[in-house]
N, C-alpha and C positions, 0 to 999 in steps of 0.2 A: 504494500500500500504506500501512495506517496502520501503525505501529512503536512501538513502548513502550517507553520506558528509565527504568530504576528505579536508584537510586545513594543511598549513605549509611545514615542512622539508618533504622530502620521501615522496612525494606525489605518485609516478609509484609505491611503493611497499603499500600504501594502495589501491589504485585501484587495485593493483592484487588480494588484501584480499576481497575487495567489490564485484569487479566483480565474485568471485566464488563462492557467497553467494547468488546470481540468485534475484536482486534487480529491482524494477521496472524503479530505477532513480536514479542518479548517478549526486551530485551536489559536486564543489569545487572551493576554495578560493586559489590562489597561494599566496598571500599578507601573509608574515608571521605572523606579528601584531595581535595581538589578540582584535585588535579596530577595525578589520574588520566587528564583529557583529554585530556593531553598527550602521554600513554601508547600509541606505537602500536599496540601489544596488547594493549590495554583493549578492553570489551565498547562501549564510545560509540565507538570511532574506528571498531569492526567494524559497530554500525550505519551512519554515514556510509557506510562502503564500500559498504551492501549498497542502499546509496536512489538512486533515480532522482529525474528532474526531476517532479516533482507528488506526490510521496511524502509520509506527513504522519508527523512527531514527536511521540507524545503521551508527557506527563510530568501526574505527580499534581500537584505545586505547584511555583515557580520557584525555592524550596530546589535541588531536584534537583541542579540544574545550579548555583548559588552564591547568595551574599547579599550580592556585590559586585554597582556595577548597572552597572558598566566592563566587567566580566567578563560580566554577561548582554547586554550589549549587541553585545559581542563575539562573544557566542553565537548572541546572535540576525543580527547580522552575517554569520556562516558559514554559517545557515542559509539565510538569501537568497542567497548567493554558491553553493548547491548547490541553489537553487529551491524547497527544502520548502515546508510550510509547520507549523505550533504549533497542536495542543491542549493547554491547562492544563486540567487537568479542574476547578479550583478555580472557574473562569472558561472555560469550552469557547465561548462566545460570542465570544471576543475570539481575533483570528488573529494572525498574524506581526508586521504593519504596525501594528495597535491596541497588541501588549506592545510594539515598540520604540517607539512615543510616551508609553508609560505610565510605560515603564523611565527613557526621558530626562526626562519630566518631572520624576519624582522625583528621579533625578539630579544635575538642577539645583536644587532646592528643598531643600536639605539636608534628603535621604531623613526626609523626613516624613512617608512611608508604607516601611514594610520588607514585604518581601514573605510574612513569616511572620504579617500583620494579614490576607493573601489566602486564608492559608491556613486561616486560623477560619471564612470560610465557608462550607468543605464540610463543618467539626463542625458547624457550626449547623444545618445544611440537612439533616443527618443527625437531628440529637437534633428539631426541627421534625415531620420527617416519620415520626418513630417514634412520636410524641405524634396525630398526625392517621391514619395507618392502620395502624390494628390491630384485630385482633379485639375485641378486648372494650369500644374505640370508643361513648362514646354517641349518635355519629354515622351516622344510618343509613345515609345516602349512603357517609359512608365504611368501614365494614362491609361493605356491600353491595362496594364498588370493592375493598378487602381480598379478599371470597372469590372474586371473579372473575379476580382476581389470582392467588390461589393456585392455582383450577380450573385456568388456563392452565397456570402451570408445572408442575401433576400433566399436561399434556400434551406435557412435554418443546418448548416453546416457546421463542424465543430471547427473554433478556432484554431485549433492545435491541427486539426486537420488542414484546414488551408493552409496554416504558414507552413507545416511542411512541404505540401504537393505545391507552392507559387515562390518554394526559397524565401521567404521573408518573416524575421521578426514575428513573432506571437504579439508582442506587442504592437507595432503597424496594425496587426490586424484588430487590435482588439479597439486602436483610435479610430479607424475607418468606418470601424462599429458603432463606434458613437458620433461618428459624423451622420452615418444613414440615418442614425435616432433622432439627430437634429432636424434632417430635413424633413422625417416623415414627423414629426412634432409640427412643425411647422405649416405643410399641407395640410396637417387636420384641422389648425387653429381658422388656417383661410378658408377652408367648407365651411365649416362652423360658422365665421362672419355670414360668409354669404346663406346658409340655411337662416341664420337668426335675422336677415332682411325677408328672406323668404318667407319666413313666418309671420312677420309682423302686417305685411301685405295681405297672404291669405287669411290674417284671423280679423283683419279690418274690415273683410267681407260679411264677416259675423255678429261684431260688437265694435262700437264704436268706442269705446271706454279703454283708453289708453294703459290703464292701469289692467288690464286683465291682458291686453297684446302684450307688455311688458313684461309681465308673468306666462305666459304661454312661450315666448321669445326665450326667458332665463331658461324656463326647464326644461324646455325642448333640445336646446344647448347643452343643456348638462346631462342629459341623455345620451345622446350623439357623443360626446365626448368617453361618457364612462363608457359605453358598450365599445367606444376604439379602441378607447387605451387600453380596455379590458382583455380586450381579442389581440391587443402588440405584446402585450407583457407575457402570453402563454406561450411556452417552450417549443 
């Protein structure tokens, strides 16, 4: 099973990184304190409990877990000691064995890398890939990979599935994703205008009293609205 744990600062912008990484289980700590661990009834000790041997830990960046590299080393310690093994999504290429030689390296080299330098590469990789696929792109290649992109997830396709079969980023995909949510946000708000002129017109065939079109108008709107949103938000 892979496993997610999110702790500290920015906790919604690491759930947004976990969640599109298609995880089985999604644990976290709000407690900033890093004594939280120690905490039998903290959300980290209840994932340990719940992992078997070949189980895998993923975290957004090696914050998470602290900015001492005794203490991650510690960590990453425990997790060999229960056979996991480490995604950093900052770094998803490097496993268990790779961070505890990176951790001691630095370590030893009076921390001339801190682990918050690791974590600028997923803003890079981010603000890069938003400048390379997009719509309005004078790239036609990448245009063309942008709508193809998009076709799929109007097919309810899994994001891990597209960014492998188009080479791109899980995350591109997952911003493209909420670009489509914009726009179709958007088309529903301009129906909605024009049904609630529509209505005020046909109910003025009926009653003249402004005060009941006004109310026929709201709720017919809010109708229209909750059975969209209702029908976009199902999987």
């Amino acid at each position: 099973m892979y496993l997610g744990y999110a702790h500290g600062n920015k906790l919604n912008k690491q759930f947004d990184f976990l969640e599109i990484y298609g995880l089985d289980e999604i644990f976290s700590d709000e407690e900033h304190s890093y004594e939280v661990f120690q905490n039998p009834e903290s959300e980290y000790q209840r994932l340990l409990n719940s992992t078997e041997p070949g189980d895998c830990m993923v975290i957004v960046f090696l914050e998470v877990i602290s900015r001492d590299y005794q203490q991650l080393l510690r960590f990453l310690n425990e997790l060999e000691d229960l056979e996991l093994d480490l995604v950093v999504l900052t770094a998803p290429e490097l496993n268990l064995n790779d961070w505890r030689a990176v951790v001691s390296w630095i370590s030893r080299n009076d921390q001339l890398i801190h682990p918050r330098l690791i974590k600028m590469k997923l803003i890079r990789e981010k603000s890069e890939n938003k400048e390379t696929y997009s719509v309005f792109t004078r790239d036609p290649e990448a245009k063309q990979l942008y709508r193809d992109i998009a076709w799929q997830l109007v097919k309810k396709r899994k994001l891990r599935q597209i960014a492998k079969r188009n080479g791109v980023p899980v995350e591109t995909i997952y911003r493209i994703q909420q670009e489509i949510k914009k726009v179709k946000l958007a088309v529903i708000l301009a129906i909605c205008f024009f049904l609630a002129i529509a209505t005020i017109k046909i109910t003025e065939n009926f009653s003249d009293n402004v005060l009941i079109q006004i109310v026929v108008c709201v709720v017919s709107t809010l109708v229209i609205l909750y059975i969209t949103l209702s029908d976009s938000e199902q999987p």
